[in-house]
C-alpha positions as CSV (number, residue, x, y, z in Angstrom):
1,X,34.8,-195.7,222.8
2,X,34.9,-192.6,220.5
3,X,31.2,-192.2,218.6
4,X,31.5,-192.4,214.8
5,X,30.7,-189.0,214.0
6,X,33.4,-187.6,216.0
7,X,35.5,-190.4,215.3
8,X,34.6,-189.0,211.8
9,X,36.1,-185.4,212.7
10,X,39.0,-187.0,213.9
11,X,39.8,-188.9,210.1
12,X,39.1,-185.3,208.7
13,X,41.7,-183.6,210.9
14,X,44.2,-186.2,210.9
15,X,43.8,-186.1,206.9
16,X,44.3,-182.7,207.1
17,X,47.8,-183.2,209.3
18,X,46.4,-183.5,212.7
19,X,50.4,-184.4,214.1
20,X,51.9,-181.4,212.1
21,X,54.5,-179.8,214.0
22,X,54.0,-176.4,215.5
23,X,56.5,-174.3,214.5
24,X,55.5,-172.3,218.4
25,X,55.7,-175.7,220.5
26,X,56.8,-178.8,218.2
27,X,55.7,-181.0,220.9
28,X,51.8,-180.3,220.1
29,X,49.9,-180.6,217.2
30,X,48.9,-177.9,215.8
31,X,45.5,-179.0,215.4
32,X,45.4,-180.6,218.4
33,X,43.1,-177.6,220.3
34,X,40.8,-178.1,217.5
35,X,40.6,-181.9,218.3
36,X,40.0,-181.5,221.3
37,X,37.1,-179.3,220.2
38,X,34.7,-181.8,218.9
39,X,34.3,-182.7,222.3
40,X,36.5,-185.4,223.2
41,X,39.0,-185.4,226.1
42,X,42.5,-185.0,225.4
43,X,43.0,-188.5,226.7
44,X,40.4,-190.1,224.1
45,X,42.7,-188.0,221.2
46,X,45.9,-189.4,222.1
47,X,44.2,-193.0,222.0
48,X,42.8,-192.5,218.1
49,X,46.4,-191.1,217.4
50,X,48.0,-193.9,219.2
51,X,45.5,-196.1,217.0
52,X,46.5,-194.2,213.7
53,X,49.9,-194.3,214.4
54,X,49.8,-197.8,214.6
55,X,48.2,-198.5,211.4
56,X,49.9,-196.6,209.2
57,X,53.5,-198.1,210.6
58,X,54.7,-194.9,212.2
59,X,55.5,-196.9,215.4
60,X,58.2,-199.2,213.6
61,X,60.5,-196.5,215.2
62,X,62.3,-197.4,218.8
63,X,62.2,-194.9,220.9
64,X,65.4,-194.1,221.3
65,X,65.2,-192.9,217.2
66,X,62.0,-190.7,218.6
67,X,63.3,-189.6,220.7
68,X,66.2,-188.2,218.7
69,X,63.9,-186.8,216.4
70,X,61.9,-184.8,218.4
71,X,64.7,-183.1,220.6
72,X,65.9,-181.8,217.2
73,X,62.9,-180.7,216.1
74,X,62.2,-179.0,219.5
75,X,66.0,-177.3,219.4
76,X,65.1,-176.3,216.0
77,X,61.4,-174.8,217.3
78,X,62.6,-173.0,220.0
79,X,65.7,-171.5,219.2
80,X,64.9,-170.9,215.4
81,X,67.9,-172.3,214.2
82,X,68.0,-172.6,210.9
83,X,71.6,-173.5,209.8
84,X,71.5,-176.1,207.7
85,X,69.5,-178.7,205.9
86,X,69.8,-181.5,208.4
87,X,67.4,-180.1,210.9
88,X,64.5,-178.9,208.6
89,X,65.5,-182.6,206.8
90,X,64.8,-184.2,210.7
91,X,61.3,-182.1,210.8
92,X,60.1,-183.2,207.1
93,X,61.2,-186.8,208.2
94,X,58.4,-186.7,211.1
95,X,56.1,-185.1,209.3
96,X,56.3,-187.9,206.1
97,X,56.5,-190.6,209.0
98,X,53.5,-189.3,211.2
99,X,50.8,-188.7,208.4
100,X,51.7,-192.3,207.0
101,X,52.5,-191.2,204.0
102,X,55.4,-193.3,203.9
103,X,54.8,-196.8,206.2
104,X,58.1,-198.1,205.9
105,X,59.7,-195.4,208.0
106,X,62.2,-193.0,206.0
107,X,64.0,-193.1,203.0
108,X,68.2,-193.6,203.4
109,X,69.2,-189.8,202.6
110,X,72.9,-189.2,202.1
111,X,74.9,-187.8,205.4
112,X,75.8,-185.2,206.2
113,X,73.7,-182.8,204.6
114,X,74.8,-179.9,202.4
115,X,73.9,-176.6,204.1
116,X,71.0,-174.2,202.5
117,X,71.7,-171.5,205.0
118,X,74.6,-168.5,203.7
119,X,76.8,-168.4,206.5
120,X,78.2,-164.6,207.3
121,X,82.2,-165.0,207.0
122,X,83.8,-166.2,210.5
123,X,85.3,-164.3,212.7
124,X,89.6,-164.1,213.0
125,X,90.7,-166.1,215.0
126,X,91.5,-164.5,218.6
127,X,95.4,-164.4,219.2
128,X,96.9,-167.0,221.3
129,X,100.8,-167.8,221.8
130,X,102.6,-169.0,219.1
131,X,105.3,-172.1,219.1
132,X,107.7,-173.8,217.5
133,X,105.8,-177.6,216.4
134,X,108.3,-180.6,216.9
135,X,108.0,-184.3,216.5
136,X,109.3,-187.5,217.5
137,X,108.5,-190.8,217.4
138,X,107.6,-192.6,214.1
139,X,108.0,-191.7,210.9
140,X,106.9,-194.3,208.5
141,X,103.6,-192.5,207.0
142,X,105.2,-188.9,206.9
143,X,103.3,-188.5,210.3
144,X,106.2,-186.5,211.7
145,X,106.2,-183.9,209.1
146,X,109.7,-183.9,208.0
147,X,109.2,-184.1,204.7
148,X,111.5,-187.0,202.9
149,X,113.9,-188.3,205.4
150,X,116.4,-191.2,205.5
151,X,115.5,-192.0,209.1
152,X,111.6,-193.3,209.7
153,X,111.8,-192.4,213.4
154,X,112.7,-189.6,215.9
155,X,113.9,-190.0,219.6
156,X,114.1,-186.5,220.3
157,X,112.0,-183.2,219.5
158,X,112.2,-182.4,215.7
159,X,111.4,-179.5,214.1
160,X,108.7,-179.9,211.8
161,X,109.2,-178.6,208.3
162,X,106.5,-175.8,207.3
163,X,105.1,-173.9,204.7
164,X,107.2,-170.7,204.6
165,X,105.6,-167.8,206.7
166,X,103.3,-170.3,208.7
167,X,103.2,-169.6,212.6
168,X,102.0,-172.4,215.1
169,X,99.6,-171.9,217.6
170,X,98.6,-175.0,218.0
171,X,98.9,-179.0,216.8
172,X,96.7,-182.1,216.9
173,X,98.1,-185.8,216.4
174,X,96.0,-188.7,214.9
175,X,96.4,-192.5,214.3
176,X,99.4,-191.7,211.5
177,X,99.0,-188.1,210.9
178,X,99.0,-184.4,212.1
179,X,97.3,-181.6,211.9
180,X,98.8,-177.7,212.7
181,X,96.8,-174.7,213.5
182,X,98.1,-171.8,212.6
183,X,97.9,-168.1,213.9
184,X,95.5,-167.5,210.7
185,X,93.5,-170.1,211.2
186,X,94.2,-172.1,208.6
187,X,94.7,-176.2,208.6
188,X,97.9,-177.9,207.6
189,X,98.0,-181.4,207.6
190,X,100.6,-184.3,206.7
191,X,101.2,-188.3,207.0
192,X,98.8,-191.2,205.8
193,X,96.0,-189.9,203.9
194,X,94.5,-193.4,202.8
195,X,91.3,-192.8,203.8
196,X,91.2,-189.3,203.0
197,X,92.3,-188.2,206.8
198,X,94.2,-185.3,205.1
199,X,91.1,-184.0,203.4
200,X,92.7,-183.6,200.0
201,X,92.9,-186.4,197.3
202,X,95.6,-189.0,197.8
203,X,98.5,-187.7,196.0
204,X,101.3,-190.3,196.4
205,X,104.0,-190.7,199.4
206,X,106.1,-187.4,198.4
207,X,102.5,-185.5,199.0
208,X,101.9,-187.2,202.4
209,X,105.3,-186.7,203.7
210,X,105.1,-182.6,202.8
211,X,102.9,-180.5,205.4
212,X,100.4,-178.9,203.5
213,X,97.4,-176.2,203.7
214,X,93.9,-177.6,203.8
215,X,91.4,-175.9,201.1
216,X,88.6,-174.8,204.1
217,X,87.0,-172.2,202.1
218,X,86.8,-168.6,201.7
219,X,84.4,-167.8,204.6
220,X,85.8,-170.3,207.2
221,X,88.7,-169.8,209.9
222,X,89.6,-172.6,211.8
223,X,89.8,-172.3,215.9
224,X,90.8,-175.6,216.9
225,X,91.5,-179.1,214.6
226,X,91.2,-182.4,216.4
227,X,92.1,-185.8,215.0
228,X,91.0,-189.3,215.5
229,X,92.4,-192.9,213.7
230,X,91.8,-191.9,210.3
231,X,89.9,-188.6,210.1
232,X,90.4,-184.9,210.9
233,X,87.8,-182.5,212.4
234,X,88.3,-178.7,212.2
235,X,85.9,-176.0,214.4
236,X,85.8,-172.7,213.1
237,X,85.7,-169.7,214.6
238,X,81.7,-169.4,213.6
239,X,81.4,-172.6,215.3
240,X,80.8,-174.8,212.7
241,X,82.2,-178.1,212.6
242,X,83.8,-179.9,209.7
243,X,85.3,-183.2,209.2
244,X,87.0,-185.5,206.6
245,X,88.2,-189.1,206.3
246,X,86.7,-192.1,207.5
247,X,85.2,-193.6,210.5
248,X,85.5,-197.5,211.4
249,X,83.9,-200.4,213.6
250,X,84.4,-204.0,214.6
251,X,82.8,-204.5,210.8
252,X,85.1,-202.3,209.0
253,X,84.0,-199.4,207.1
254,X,81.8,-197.4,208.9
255,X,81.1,-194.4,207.0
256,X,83.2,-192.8,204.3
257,X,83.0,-189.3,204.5
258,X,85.8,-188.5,201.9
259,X,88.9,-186.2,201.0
260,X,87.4,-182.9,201.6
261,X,85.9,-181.5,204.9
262,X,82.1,-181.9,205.0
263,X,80.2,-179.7,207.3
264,X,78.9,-181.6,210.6
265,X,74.8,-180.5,210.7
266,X,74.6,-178.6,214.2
267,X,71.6,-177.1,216.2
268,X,73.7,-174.8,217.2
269,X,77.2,-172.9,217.2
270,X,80.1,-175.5,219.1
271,X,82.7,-174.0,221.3
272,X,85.2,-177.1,221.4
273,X,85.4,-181.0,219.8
274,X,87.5,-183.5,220.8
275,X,88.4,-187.1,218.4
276,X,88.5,-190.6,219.7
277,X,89.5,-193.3,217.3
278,X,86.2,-193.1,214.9
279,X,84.1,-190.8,216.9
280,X,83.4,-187.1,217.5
281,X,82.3,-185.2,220.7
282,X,81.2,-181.5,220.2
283,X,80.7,-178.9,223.3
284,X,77.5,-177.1,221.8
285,X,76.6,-174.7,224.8
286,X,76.6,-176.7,228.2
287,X,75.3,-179.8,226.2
288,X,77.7,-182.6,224.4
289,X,76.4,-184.0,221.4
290,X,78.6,-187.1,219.7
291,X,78.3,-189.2,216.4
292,X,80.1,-191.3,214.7
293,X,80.9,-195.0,215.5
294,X,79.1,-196.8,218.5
295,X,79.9,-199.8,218.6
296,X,82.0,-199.7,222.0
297,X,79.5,-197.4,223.5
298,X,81.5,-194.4,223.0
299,X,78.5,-192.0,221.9
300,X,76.4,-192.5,225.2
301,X,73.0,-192.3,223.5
302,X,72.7,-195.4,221.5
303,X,72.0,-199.2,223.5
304,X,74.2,-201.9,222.9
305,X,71.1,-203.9,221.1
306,X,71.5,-201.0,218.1
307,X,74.6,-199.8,218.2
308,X,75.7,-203.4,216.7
309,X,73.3,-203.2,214.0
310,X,74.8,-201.5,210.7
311,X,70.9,-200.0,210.2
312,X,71.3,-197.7,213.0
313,X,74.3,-196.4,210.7
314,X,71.9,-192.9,210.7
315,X,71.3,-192.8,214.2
316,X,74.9,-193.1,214.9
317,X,75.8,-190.5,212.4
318,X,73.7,-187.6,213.3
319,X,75.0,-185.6,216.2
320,X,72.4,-186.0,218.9
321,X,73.2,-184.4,222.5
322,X,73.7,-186.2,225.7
323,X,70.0,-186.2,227.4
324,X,71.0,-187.5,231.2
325,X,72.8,-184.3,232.2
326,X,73.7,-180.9,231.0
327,X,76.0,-177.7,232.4
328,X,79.0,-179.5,230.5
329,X,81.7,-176.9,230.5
330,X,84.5,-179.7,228.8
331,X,85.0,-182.9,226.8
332,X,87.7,-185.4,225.8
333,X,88.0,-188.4,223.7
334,X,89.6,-191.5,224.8
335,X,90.0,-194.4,221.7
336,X,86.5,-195.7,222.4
337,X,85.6,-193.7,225.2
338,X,83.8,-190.3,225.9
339,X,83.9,-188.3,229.4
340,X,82.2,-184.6,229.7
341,X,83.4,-182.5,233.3
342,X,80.4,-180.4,234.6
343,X,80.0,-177.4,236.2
344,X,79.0,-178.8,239.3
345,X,82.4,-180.8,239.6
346,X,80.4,-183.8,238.3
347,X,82.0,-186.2,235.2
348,X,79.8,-188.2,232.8
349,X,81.2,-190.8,230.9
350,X,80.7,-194.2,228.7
351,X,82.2,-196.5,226.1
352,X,85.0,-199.1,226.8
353,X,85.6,-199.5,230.3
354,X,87.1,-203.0,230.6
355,X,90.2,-202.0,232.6
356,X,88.3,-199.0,234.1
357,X,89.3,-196.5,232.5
358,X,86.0,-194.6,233.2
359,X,86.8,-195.5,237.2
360,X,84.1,-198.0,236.9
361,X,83.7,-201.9,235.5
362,X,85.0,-203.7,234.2
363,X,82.1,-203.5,231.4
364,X,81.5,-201.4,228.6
365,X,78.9,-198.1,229.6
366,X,76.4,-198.0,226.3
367,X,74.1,-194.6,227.5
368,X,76.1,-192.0,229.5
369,X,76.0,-192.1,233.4
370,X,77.5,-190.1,236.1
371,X,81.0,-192.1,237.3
372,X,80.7,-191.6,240.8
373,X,84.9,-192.5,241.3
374,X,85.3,-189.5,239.3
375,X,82.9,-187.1,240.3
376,X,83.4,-184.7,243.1
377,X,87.1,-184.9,243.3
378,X,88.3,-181.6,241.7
379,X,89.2,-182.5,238.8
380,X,89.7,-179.7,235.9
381,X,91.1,-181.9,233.3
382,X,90.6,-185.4,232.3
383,X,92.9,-186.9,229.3
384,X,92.1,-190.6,228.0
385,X,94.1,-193.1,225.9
386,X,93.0,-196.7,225.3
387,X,92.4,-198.3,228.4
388,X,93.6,-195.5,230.8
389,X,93.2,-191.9,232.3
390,X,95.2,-189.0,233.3
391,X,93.5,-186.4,235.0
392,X,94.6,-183.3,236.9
393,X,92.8,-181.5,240.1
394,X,92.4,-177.8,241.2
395,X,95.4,-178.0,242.8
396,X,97.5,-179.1,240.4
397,X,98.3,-182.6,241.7
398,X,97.8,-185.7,238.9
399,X,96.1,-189.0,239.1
400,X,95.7,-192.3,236.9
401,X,93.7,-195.4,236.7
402,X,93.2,-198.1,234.4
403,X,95.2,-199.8,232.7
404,X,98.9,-199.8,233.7
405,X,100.5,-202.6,232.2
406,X,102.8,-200.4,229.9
407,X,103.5,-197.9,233.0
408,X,101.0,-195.5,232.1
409,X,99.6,-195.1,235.4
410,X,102.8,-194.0,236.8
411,X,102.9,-196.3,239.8
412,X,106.3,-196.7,239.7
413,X,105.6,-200.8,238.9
414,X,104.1,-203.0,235.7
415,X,101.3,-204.5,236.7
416,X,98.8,-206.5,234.8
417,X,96.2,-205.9,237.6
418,X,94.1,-202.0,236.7
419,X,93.6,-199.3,239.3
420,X,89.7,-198.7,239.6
421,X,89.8,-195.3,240.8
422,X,91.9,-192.1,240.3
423,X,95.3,-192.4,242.2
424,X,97.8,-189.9,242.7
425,X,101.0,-190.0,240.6
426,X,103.8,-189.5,242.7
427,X,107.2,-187.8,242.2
428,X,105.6,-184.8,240.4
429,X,106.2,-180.9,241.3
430,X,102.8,-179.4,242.5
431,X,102.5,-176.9,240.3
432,X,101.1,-179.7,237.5
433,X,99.8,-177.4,234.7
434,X,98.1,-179.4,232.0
435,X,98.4,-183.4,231.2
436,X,97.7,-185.1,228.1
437,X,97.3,-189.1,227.5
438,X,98.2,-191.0,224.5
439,X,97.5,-194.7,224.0
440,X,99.6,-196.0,226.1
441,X,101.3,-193.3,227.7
442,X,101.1,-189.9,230.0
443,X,101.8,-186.7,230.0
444,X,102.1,-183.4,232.3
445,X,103.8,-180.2,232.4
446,X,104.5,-177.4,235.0
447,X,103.2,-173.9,234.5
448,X,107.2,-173.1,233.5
449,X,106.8,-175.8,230.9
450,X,109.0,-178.5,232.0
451,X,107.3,-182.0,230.8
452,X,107.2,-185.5,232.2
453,X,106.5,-188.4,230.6
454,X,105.7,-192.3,231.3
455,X,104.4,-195.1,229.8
456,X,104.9,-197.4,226.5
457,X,108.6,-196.1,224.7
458,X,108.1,-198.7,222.0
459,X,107.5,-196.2,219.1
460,X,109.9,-193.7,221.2
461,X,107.0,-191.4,222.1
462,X,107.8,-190.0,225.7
463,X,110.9,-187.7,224.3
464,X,113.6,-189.4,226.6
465,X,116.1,-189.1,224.4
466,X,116.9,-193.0,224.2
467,X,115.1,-196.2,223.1
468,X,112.8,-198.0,226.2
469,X,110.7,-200.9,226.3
470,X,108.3,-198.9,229.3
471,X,108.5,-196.6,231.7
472,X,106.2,-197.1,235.3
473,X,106.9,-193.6,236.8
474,X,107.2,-190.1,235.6
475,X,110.7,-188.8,234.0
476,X,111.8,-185.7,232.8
477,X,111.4,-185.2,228.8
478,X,114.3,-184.2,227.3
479,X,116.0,-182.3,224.1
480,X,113.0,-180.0,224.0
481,X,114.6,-176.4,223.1
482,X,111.9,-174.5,225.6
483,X,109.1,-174.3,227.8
484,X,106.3,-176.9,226.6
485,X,102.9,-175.0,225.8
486,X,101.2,-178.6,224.5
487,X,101.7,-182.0,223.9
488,X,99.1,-184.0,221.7
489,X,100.2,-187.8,221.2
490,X,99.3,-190.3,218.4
491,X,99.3,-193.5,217.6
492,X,103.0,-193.9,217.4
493,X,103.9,-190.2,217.4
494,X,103.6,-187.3,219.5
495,X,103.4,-183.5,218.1
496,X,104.6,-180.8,220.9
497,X,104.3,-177.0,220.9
498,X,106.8,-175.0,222.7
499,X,107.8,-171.3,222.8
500,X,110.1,-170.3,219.9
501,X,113.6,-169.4,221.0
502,X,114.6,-166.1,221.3
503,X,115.4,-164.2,218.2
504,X,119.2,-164.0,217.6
505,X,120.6,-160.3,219.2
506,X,121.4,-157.8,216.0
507,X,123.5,-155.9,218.9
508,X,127.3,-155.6,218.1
């Protein structure tokens, strides 16, 4: 029981903004020594702030949303980063909330937020090895970037049709389009762009069909562009993230977020992303933060009670870090399913797992967990498609699981029934390079560039030079004019980078 007159000091300092964030330690009050100076423990203060709390409708919040809150208020705190609106916009939402100024919780703002900060100009982009993009597979949204052709599909390796003077350096493949990095930094883009995936305005087919730059601003160079169903995200060299498009769920539209790229609100600079269907996973430091859709548990942070409910569109939508581990030092995408490989040779993973594709099941993982069929095995790169994986170890061997009714898992057989753990692809060289999974198929390729593919040929994705129904164990790609450098698949296309040919001799 707190007496009245220093329950009395208490309505005074709580008036005054006794739960103010303290810009040295966010997770005290700044008033709080002061509190506890009228001579009450700090036990009997948390009880009359519990109490307040309470009555003014601050605790309407679950704590996963608190949660949320306050790790961004603490990043912003103790790093003093101040980038952008959507942090500060985090810290003035607690405050509102917390001095019950507002008892119906906060007021829909729109997302993302515009930036206040000036951001210096980024930083070129450092020189990789440029390639020759090709394409094969279909055509019918302009995906393949071909411009106007008679024939809607490839079988082999095309050449895609550029902007004069643009050099490759690298290439991303969505749901039906494509994006192209080039040695500049700079973003072109072709195929469907009816939900703005193209991040310019919808300009008819011809427009779709032609590979075009992307407007990304006078101040911005792009490092690496990523691409989900039917939106694009581009890092920049500052480590910014930007994205355009639209995001979906088992309800439809999920969030609109237009024809132009709109900055993603970071606590601080990213270093890689990586696009599932409609979500995003950034590598910010050793942490991974996601947003987007979560309705198959694919952002790890958000329980299945909420992530169903369209009023946790917010929560979804601001890019919160993974909380159960850190040291990431990589992340990849599958359609509805997220996995981050740690330092410690550990991998964390969640979303759809119904033919374990995560290496555990068969049920869908809603917060991120440690899969234990994944973890300690050596594995350096993990690629996923819809209900499968393809991963590669330290010495350059390659396993699948999950689904491998199409052939994807390479077993050499169709099988309805799914592997549960990572099994080792046989009839590969060992020196296994890089791999790279598309919905139904698989990829890898030797550290001389020579590919192999298997899997689902219905959209003549595994560049085999012929028309197949599946394929259950790994065959040479052919028709591709030089060593493979990457391969990046899509939803019924695949883009591949491989070193130019050798310039034509001027000797006589």
């Amino acid at each position: 029981m707190i007496p009245e007159g220093k329950k009395r000091k208490l309505e005074e300092l709580w008036a005054r903004g006794l739960w103010s964030v303290d810009p040295h330690c966010p997770r005290l009050s700044a008033l709080m020594k002061e509190a506890v100076g009228v001579g009450l423990s700090p036990a009997q203060v948390k009880e009359f702030i519990y109490r307040k709390r309470k009555a003014t409708g601050v605790t309407h919040w679950e704590q996963e949303e608190v949660d949320m809150r306050m790790l961004i208020a603490l990043t912003l705190g103790e790093l003093r980063v101040k980038r952008g609106t959507s942090l500060q916009d985090e810290v003035e939402t607690i405050m509102t909330a917390l001095t019950g100024l507002q008892k119906t919780g906060p007021q829909p703002r729109a997302w993302p937020s515009e930036p206040r900060a000036d951001f210096s100009e980024s930083p070129p982009l450092t020189p990789r090895p440029a390639g020759l993009a090709m394409a094969f597979g279909q055509d019918d949204c302009g995906q393949l970037g071909l411009g106007i052709a008679e024939e809607e599909e490839r079988v082999l390796p095309t050449p895609v049709v550029l902007p004069p003077g643009k050099t490759i350096v690298d290439v991303a493949a969505g749901g039906l389009h494509s994006a192209f990095l080039t040695a500049e930094g700079e973003v072109l883009l072709c195929g469907l762009n009816d939900e703005g995936e193209l991040a310019r305005p919808n300009a008819g087919e011809e427009d779709c069909r032609t590979v075009a730059s992307v407007s990304l601003g006078p101040a911005m160079v792009a490092a690496q562009v990523s691409c989900g169903d039917s939106f694009t995200a581009v890092l920049d060299t500052s480590g910014r993230v930007f994205w355009a498009g639209q995001l979906r769920d088992a309800g439809g539209v999920f969030h609109d977020i237009g024809p132009r790229l709109l900055e993603v609100p970071l606590w601080a600079p990213a270093t890689k992303i990586a696009a599932g269907a409609h979500h995003l996973a950034v590598l910010v430091g050793n942490s991974i933060a996601t947003c987007g859709s979560a309705d198959r548990g694919q952002l790890g942070r958000v329980r299945e009670r909420r992530a169903l409910k369209r009023s946790s569109r917010e929560l979804s939508l601001t890019p919160s870090p993974w909380t159960t581990a850190s040291q990431f030092v990589d992340v990849c995408c599958g359609t509805y399913s997220t996995i981050g490989l740690t330092a410690a040779d550990d991998i964390w993973g969640c979303g759809n797992n119904y033919l374990y594709q995560l290496g555990e099941g068969p049920r869908t993982i809603w917060m991120t967990r440690k899969l234990s069929a994944l973890s300690q095995k050596n594995l350096v790169q993990v690629a996923l498609g819809d209900d499968h994986a393809v991963a590669l170890s330290s010495s350059g061997a390659v396993f699948c699981w999950g689904d491998g009714y199409s052939g994807q898992a390479g077993t050499g057989v169709i099988s309805r029934q799914p592997i549960d753990s990572p099994r080792p692809v046989p009839g590969l060289p060992n020196n296994i390079r890089q791999v790279a999974a598309g919905p139904r198929q698989s990829f890898c390729w030797t550290s001389q560039g020579r590919g192999y593919a298997w899997g689902s040929g219905v959209s003549n994705q595994l560049c085999l030079g012929e028309e197949v129904q599946e394929v259950a164990a790994p065959v040479p790609m052919v028709g591709l004019p030089g060593p493979l450098q990457t391969i990046s698949v899509g939803g019924q296309h695949t883009l591949v980078l491989v070193d130019p040919p050798p310039a034509p001799s001027t000797s006589k």
